[in-house]
C-alpha positions in Angstrom: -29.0 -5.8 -0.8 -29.6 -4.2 -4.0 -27.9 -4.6 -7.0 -28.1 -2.7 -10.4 -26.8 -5.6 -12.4 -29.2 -8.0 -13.9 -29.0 -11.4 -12.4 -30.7 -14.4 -13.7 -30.6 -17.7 -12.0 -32.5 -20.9 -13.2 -32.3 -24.7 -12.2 -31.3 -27.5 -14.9 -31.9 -31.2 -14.8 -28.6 -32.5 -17.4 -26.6 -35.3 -18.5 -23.1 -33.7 -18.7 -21.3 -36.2 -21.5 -18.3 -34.0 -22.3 -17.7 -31.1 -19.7 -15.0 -29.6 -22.3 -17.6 -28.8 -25.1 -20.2 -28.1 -22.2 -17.9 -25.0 -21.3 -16.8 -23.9 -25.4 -20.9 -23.8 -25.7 -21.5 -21.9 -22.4 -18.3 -19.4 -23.2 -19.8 -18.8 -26.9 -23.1 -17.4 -25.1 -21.7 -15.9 -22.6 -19.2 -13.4 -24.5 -20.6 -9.8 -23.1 -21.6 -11.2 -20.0 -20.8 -13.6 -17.0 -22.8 -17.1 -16.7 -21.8 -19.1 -14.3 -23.0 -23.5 -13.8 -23.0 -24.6 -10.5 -24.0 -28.0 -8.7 -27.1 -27.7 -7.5 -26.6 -30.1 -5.1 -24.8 -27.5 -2.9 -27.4 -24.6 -3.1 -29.3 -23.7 -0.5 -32.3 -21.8 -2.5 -32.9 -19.1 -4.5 -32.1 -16.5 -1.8 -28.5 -18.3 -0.9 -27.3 -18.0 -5.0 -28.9 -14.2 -5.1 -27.1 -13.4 -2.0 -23.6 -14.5 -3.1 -24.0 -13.4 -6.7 -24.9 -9.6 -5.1 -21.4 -10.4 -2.6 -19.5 -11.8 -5.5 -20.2 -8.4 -7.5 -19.5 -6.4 -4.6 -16.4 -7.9 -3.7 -15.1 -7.1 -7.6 -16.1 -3.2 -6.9 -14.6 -2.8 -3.6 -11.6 -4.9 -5.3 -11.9 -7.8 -2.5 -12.5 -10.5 -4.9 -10.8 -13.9 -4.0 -11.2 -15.3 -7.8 -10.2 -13.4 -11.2 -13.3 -13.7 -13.1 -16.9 -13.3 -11.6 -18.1 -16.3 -12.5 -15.4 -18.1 -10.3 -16.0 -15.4 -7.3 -19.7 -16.5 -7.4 -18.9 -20.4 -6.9 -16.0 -19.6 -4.4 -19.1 -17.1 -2.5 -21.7 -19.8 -2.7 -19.7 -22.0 -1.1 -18.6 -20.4 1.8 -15.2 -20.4 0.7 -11.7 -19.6 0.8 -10.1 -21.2 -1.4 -11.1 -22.0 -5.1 -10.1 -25.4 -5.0 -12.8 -26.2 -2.2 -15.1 -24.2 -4.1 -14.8 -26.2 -7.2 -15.0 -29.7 -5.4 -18.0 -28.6 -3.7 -20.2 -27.0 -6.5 -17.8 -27.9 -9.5 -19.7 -29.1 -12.7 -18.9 -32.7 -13.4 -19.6 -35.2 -16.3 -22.8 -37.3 -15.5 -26.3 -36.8 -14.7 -26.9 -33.5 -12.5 -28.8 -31.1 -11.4 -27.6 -27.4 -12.3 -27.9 -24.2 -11.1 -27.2 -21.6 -13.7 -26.2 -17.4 -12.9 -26.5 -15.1 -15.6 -25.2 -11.4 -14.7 -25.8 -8.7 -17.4 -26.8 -10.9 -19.9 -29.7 -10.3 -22.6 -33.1 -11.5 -21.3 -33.1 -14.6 -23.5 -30.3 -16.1 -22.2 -31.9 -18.3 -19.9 -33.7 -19.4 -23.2 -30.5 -20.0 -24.6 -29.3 -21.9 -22.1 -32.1 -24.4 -22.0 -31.2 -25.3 -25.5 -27.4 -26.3 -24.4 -28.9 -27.8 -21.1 -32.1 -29.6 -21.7 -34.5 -29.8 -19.6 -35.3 -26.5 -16.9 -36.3 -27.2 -13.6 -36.4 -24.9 -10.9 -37.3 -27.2 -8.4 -33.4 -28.0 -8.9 -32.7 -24.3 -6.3 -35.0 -26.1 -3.7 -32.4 -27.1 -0.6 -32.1 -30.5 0.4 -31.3 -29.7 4.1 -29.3 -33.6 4.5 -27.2 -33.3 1.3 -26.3 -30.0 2.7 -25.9 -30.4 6.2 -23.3 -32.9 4.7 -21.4 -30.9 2.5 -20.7 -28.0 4.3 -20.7 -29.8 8.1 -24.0 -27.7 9.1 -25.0 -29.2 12.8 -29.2 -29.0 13.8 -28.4 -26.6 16.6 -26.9 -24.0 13.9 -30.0 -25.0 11.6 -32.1 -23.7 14.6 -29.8 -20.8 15.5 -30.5 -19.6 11.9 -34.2 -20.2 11.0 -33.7 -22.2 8.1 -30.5 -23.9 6.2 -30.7 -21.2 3.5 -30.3 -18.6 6.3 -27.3 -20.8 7.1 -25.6 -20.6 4.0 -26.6 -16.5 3.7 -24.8 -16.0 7.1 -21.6 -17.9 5.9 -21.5 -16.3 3.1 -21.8 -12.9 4.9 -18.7 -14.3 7.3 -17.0 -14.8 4.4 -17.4 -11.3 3.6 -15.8 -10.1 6.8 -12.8 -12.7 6.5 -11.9 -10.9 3.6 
């Protein structure tokens, strides 16, 4: 699954106190390119966020996108999702402390940089899957756990159905 954008993805630890000025700062980087905040909560690993980013992309060539902007297409693709609503509930930013998954496409190298000065404190540990928070939020049962290999093969398959639904 290639892709000849550049995609960046980094984990945040953050204290969201005003999600309004949150986004103004995040749109004022992200002018020439797509960045997209995500709960991490809701990611199943590195692999999973790659994945739907490349799908997301792919879906906006082939003009099967669900959402208007890319940003929005990868949420409603990392969820599994139809409908942008779910998506939003599911890996929506909200105000307090959380831990945050950030998607740069086609940005400049330093964005992730950048975005660590708006966000605080990186930690990539953030991507790792927490296989009962996620076995909740998206209704994943042990026997499709095992069916798959691993959660994060889970969520790549769904997203790949999602694909096909389209």
């Amino acid at each position: 699954m290639n892709s000849e954008y550049q995609i960046q993805i980094a984990g945040f630890k953050h204290k969201v106190d005003n999600f309004k000025e949150l986004m103004e700062k995040i749109n004022q980087l992200s002018d020439e390119c797509t960045i997209q905040l995500l709960n991490a909560e809701g990611i199943a690993g590195y692999e999973h966020l790659l994945h739907a980013t490349v799908h997301a992309i792919n879906a906006f060539k082939r003009n099967e996108n669900i959402a208007k902007d890319l940003g929005l297409e990868i949420c409603v693709r990392a969820s599994a999702q139809r409908q942008i609503s779910k998506a939003l509930n599911i890996l929506g930013i909200k105000e307090g402390k959380m831990n945050i998954c950030a998607v740069a496409v086609d940005c400049r190298e330093d964005i992730i940089n950048k975005l660590e000065s708006i966000l605080d404190k990186r930690d990539n540990n953030v991507l790792e899957s927490n296989e009962k928070i996620l076995k909740k939020i998206y209704d994943i049962s042990d026997e499709e756990i095992k069916s798959a290999g691993s959660i994060e093969n889970v969520m790549v398959e769904r997203t790949s159905l999602l694909i096909l639904e389209t």
